[in-house]
N, C-alpha and C positions, 0 to 999 in steps of 0.2 A: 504494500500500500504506500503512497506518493503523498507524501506530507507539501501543502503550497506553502511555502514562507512568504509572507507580504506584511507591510508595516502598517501600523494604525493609521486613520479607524479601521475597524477592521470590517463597521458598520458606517454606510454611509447614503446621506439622502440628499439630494438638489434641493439645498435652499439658498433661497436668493438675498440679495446682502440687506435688502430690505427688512425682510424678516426675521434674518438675526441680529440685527439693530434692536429692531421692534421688538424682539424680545428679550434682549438687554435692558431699555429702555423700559419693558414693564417689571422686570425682577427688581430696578432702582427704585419704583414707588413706595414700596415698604420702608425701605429706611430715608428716603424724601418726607415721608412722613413723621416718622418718629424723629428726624432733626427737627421740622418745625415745632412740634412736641414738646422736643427738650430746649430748643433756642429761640424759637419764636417765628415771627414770617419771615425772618430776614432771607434765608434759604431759601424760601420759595420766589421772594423778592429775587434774589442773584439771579434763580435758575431763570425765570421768566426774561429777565434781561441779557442773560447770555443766548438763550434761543435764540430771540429776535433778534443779536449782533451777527451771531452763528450762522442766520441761514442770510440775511442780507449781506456781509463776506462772501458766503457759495455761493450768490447770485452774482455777486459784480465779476466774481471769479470766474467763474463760468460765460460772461459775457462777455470778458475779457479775452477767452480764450477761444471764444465762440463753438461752446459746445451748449449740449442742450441742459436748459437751466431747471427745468421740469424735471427730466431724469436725476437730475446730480439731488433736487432739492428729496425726491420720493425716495431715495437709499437710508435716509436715516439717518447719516454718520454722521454731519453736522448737528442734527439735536443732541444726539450719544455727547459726541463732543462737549456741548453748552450743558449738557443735566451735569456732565462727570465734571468740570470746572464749577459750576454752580455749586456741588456737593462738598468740594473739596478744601474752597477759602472760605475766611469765619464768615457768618453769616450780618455781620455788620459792617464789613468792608466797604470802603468808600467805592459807586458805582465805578468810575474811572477805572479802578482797578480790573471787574470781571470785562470790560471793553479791550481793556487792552491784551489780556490771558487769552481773549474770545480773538480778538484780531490776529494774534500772535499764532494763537494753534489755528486758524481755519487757511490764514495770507501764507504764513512762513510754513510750518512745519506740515501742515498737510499740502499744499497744491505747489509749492516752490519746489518739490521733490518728486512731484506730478501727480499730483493728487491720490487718492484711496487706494490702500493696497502699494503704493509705492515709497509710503513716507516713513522715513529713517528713524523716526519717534514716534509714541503715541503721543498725537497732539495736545488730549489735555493735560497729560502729566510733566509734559516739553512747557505747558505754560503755566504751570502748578511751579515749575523750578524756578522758569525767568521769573514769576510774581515773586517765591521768597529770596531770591537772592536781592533781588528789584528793590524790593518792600518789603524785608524783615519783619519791622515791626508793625505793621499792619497785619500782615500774615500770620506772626503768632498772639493778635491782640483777640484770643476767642471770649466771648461771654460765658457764666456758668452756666449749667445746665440747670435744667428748673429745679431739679431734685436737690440742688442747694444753692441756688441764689435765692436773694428777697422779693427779685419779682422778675418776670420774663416781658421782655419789650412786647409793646403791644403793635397794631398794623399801622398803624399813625409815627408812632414812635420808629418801629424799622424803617418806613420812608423818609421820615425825618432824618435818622442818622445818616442813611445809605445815598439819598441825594442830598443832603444838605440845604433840607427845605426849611432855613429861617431859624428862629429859635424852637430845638425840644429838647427832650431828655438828654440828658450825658451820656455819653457809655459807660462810662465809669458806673452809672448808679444800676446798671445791670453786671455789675461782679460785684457787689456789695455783699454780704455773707460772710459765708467761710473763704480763710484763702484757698482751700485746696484739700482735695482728699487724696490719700495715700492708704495703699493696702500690699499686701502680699496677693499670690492669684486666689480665687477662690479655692482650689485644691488644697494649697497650699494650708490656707486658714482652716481648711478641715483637717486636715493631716495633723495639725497642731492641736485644737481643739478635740480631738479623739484621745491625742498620747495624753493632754491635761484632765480628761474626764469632763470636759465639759461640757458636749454635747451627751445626751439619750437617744441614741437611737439602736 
């Protein structure tokens, strides 16, 4: 008997890049969710503003290069693109900043290299770098999570902070609390709390 050797997958189906966007793009809801949750709207603020830099980038892109603007927008990769930037800087970053992560991964690092499938980086994580090396301290400026701050920005207050509309709240009064929580992993705190007898179970 005649064994085939051949490399993974070993199973495999025609799907189109569309659809594996799209279903990227729904497995991120879950924790799109539970960020605005624990942080407030500003996440959903970012995401919503990267889309719309994201696909009007693949549109001038594509005009530019005179290919079809309709195919390029229906792939998905530019939304993937702006949800995974949106998700990744704090969620009260000054707008400017997801504009520019947004311009950076859709102008440079994906179509400069020739677009999808040819680019030398994942676009958002090429503009996840340039933003913290860019903008340090903006980048590591996160708000606590509600589970110990005093109180979670509200939708007034995230637009406030994120475009700079006039006077609102500080940031600052959203990390008010505790500084910081520290723990060993959970395993860990069990492993300990058994040898001490202080769990029952």
């Amino acid at each position: 008997m005649a064994f085939k050797i051949a490399s993974s997958p070993h199973v495999s189906r025609n799907l189109q890049t569309s659809t594996v966007m799209l279903r990227v793009i729904l497995c991120l809801i879950p924790g799109l969710i539970l960020q605005c949750v624990f942080f407030g709207w500003g996440t959903l603020i970012q995401v919503l503003l990267a889309i719309v830099v994201a696909l009007g980038c693949e549109a001038w892109v594509m005009k530019l290069r005179q290919r079809s603007i309709k195919a390029s927008l229906s792939d998905n990769s530019a939304m993937l693109t702006a949800i995974l930037i949106g998700i990744a800087i704090p969620p009260l970053s000054p707008w400017w900043m997801i504009v520019i992560g947004t311009v950076f991964a859709i102008i440079v690092v994906k179509h400069l290299y020739g677009g999808l499938g040819h680019n030398l980086f994942n676009p958002a994580m090429a503009a996840y770098v340039l933003l913290l090396i860019s903008f340090p301290v903006q980048m590591t400026s996160w708000v606590a999570p509600s589970t110990v701050a005093l109180n979670v920005p509200s939708l007034m207050d995230s637009l406030g902070l994120i475009f700079n509309l006039g006077p609102s709240a500080s940031i600052e009064a959203f990390r008010l609390g505790i500084d910081g929580v520290s723990m060993a992993t959970p395993l860990d705190t069990l492993k300990t709390d058994l040898s001490m007898g202080l769990t029952t179970t």
